[in-house]
C-alpha positions in Angstrom: -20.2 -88.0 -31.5 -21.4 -85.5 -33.9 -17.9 -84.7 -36.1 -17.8 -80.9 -37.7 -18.5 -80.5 -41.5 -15.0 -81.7 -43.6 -15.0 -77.9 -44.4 -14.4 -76.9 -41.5 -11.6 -78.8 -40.8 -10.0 -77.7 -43.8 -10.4 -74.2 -42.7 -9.1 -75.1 -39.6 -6.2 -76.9 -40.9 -5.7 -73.4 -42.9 -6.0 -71.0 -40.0 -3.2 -73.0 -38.3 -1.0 -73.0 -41.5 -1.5 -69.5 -41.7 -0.4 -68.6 -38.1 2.6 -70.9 -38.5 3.7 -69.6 -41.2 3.6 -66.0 -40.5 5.6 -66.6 -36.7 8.1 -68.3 -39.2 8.1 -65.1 -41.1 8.5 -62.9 -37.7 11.4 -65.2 -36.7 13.7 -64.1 -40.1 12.7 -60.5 -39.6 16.2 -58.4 -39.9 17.4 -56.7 -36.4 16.1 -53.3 -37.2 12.8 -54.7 -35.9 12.5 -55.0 -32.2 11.1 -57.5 -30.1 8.4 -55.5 -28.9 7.1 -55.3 -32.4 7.0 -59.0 -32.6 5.5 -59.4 -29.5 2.5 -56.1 -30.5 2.1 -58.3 -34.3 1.9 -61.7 -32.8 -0.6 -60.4 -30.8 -2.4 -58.9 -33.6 -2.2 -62.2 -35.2 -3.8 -64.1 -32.6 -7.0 -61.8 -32.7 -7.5 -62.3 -35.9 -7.0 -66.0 -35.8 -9.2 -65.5 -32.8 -12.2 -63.5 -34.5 -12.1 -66.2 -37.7 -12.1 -69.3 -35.3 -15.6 -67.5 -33.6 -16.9 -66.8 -37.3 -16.4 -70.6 -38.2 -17.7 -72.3 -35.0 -20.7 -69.4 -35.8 -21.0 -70.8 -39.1 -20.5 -74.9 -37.7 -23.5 -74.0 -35.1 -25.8 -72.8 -37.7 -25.2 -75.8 -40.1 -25.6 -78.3 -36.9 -28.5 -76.1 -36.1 -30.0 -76.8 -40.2 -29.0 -80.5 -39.8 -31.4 -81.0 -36.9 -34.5 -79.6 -38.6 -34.0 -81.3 -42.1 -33.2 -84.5 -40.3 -36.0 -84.8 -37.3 -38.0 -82.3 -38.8 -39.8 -79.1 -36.6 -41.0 -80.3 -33.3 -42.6 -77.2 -31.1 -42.7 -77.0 -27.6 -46.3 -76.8 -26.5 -46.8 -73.5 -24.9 -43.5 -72.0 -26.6 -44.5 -69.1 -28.9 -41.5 -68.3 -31.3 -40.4 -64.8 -31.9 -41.9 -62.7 -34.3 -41.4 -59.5 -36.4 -44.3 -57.3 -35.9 -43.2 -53.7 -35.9 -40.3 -51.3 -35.8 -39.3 -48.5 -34.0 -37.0 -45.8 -34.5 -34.5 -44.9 -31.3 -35.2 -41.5 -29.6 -31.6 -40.0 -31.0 -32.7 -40.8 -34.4 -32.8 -37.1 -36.5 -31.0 -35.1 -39.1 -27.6 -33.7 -37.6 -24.6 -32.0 -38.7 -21.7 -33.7 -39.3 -19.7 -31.3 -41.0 -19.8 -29.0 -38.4 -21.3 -26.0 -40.5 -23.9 -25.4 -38.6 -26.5 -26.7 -41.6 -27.8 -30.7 -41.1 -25.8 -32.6 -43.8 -26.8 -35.9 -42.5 -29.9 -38.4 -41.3 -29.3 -41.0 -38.9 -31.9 -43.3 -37.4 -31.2 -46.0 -35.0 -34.0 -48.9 -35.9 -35.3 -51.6 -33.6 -37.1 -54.6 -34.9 -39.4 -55.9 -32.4 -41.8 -58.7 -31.9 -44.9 -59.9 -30.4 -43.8 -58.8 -27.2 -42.2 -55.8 -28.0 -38.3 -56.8 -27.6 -35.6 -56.6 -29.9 -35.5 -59.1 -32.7 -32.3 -59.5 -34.7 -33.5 -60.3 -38.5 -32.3 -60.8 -42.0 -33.8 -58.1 -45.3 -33.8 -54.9 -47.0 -34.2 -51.4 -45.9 -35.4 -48.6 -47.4 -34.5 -45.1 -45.3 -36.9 -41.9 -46.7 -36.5 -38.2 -45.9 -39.8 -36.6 -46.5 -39.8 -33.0 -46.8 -43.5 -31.3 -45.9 -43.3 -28.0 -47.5 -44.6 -24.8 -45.5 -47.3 -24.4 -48.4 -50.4 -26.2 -47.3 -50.6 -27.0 -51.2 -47.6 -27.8 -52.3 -47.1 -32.3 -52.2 -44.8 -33.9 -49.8 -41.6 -34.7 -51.6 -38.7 -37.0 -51.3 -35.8 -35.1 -50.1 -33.4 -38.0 -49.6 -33.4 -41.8 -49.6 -30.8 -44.6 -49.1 -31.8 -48.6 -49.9 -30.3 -51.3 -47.4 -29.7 -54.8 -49.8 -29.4 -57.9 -47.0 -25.6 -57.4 -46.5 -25.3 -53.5 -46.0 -28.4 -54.3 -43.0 -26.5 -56.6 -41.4 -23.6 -54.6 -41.8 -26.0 -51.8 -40.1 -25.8 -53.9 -36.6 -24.5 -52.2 -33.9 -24.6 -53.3 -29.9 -22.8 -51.0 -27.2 -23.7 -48.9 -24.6 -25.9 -46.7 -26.6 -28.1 -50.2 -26.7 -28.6 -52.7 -29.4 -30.2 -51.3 -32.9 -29.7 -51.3 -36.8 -28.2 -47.9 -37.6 -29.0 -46.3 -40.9 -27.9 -43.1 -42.7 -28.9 -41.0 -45.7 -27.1 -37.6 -46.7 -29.2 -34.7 -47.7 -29.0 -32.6 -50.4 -26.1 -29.7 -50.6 -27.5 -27.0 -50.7 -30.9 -27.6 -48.9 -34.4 -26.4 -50.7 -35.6 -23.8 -49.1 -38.9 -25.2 -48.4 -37.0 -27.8 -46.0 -37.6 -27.3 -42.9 -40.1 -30.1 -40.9 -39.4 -33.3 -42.4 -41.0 -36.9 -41.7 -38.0 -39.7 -41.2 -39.4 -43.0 -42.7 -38.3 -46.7 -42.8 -39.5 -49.2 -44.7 -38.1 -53.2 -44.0 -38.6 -56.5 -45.4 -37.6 -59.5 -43.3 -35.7 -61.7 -45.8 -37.3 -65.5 -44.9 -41.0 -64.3 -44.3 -42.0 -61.5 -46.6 -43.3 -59.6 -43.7 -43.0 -55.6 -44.4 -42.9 -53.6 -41.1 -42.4 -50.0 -41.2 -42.1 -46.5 -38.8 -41.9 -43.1 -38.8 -41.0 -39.7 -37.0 -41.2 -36.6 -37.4 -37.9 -34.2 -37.4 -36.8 -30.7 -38.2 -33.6 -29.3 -40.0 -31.0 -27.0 -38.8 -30.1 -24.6 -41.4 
């Protein structure tokens, strides 16, 4: 029987201490606090106890997962094709908008989608780099950089959002205060780099700002 990492007891052993200790702490609370309150913060305990339990046995899967291929080594499936990153694409809401309520776009908001060989979503791991590129109304007058916002590994992760709107990596950038007059049609850009391969995928739209 496969036994979980000595850590992870530990921090088991820990999570239990902590709950035990803080219901002893409820129990010498004075009498000005009432029982519902005890009953709405034991319940708030238990979540988080609950959320860090579903982080560890996360965490216990992935090293189980990393034992298997160091110790048998990689052993493919004939006919299985593994997922791939391949492309992105930006989510149809994805746009400058104004979240100040002024009336003037303040804001950039894209909603990305990493995709693979078959065009699905594909949760990944790396850097983003979001780009506002302003195309002036002179034909020759250069493009320009009107706002950007780099993604390190954690912040993209951070970025993951799953609801009813769908399942995407939502990014942001602000733009400038006041905007240059020559703003107006803009080119939304994003440029990502999957952290274990190397592989640099990137997309773009078009977009025009309120103002």
């Amino acid at each position: 029987m496969n036994r979980p990492p000595a850590s992870s007891a530990l921090i088991r052993l820990a999570l239990l201490g902590l709950a035990l200790a803080l219901s002893g702490c409820k129990a010498r609370i004075g009498g000005d606090t009432t029982m519902g309150q005890l009953v709405d913060e034991n319940a708030d305990l238990r979540e988080q106890v609950a959320d860090l339990e579903t982080r560890l046995q996360r965490r216990t899967d992935e090293l189980a997962a990393v034992r298997q291929q160091l110790d048998g080594g990689a052993h493919p499936l004939p006919g299985a094709q593994p997922p791939t990153l391949t492309s992105l694409a930006l989510g149809r809401y994805s746009g400058p908008l104004d979240a100040s309520g002024d009336g003037v776009d303040d804001t950039v908001r894209v909603y990305v989608n990493p995709l693979d060989q078959q065009g699905r979503f594909l949760p990944v791991a790396g850097e983003a780099l979001l780009q506002v590129v302003a195309i002036p109304q002179d034909a020759s007058a250069e493009p320009y950089v009107l706002a950007r916002r780099a993604y390190d590994a954690q912040q993209w992760d951070a970025a993951y959002r799953s609801g009813f709107t769908g399942t995407h990596y939502t990014l942001e950038a602000p733009l400038p205060d006041p905007l240059p007059d020559d703003a107006g049609a803009v080119t939304l850009r994003v440029d990502f780099t999957q952290a274990d391969t190397g592989v640099r995928v990137s997309a773009q739209q078009p977009a025009t700002l309120a103002r």
